[in-house]
MDTraj code that builds the backbone (N, CA, C; nanometers):
import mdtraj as md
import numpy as np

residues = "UNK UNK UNK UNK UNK UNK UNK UNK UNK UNK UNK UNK UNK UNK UNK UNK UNK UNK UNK UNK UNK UNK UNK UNK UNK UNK UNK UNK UNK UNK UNK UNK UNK UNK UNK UNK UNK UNK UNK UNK".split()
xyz = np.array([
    [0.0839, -0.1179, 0.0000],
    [0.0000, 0.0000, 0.0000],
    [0.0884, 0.1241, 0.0000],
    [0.0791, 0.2182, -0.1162],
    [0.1362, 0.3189, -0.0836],
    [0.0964, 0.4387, -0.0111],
    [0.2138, 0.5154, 0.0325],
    [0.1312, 0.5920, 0.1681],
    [0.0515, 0.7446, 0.1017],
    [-0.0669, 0.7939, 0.1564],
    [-0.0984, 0.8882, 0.0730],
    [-0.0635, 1.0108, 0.1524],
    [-0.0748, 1.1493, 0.0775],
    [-0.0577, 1.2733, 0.1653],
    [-0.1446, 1.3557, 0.1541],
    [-0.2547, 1.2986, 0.0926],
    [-0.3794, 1.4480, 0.1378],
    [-0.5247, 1.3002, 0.1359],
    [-0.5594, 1.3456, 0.2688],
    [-0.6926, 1.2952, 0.2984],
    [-0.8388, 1.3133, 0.2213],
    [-0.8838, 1.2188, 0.2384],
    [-0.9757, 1.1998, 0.1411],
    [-1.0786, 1.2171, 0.2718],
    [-1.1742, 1.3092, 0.2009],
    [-1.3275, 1.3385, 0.3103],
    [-1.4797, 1.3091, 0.2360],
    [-1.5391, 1.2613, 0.3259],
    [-1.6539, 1.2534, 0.2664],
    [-1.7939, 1.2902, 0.4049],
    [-1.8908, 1.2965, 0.3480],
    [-1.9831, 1.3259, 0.4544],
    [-2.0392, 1.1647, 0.5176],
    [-2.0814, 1.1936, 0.6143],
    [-2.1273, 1.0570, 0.6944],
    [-2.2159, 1.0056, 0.6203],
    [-2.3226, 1.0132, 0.4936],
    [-2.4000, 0.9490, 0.4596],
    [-2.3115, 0.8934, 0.3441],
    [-2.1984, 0.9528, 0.2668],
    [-2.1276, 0.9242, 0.1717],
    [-2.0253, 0.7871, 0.2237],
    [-1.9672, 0.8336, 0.3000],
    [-1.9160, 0.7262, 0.3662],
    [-1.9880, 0.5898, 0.4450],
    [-2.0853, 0.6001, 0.4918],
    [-2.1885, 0.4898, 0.5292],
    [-2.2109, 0.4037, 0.3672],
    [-2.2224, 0.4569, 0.2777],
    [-2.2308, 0.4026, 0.1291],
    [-2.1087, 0.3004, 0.0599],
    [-2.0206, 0.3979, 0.0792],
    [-1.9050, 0.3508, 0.0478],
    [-1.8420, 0.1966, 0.1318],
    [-1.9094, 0.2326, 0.2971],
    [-1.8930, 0.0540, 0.3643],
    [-1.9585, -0.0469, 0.3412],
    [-2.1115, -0.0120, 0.3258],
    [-2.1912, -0.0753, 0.2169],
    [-2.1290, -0.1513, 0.0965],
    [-2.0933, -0.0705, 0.0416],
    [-2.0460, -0.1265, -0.1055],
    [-1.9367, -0.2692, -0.0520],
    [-1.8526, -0.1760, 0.0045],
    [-1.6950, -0.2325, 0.0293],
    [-1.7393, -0.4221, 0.1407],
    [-1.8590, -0.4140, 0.2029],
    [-1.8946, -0.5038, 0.2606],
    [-1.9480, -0.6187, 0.1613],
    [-2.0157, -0.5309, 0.0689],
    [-2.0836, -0.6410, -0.0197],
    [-2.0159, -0.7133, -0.1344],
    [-1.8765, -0.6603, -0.1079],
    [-1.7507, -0.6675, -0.2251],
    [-1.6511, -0.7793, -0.1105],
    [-1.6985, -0.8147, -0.0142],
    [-1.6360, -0.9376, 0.0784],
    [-1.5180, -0.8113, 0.1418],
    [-1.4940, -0.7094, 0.1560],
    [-1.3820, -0.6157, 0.1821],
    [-1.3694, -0.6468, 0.3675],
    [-1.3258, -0.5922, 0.4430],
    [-1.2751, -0.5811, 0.5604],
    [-1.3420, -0.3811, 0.5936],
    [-1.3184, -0.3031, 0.5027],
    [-1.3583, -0.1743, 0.5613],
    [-1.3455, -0.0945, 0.4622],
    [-1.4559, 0.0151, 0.4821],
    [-1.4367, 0.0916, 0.3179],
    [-1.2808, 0.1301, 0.2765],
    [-1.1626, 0.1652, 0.3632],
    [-1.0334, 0.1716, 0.3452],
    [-0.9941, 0.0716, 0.1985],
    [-1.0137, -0.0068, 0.2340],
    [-1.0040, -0.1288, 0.0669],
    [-1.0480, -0.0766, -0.0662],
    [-1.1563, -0.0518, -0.0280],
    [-1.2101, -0.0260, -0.1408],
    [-1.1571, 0.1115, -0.2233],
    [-1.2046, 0.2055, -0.1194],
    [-1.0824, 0.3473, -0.1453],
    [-0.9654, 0.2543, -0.2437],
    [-0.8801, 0.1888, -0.1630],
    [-0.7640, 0.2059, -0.1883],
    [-0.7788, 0.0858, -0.3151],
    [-0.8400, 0.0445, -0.3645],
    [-0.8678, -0.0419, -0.5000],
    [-0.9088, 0.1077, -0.5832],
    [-0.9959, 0.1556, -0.5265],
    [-1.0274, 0.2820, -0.6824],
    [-0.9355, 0.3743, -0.6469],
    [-0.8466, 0.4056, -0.6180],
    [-0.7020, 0.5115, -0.6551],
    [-0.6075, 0.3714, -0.6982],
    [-0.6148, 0.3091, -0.6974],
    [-0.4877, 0.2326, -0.7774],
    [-0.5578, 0.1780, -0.9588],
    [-0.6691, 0.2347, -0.9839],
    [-0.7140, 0.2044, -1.0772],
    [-0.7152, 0.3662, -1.1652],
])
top = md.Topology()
chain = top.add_chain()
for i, resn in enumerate(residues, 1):
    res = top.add_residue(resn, chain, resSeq=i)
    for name in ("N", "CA", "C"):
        top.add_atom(name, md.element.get_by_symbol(name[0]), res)
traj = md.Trajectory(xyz[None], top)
């Protein structure tokens, strides 16, 4: 994993979405998933 230097923000309903997704994708925490769509 490479390390990043500017944080990524989202609002609490955006982010509640994003664990959603990342859960239904077998992931561990939306962090994964993030870090699958910046390496793409």
């Amino acid at each position: 994993m490479k390390d990043r230097s500017m944080p990524v923000c989202f609002t609490a309903e955006q982010y509640a979405i994003i664990e959603t997704i990342a859960k239904q994708k077998g992931m561990l925490n939306a962090g994964q998933l993030l870090e699958e769509a910046l390496e793409q």
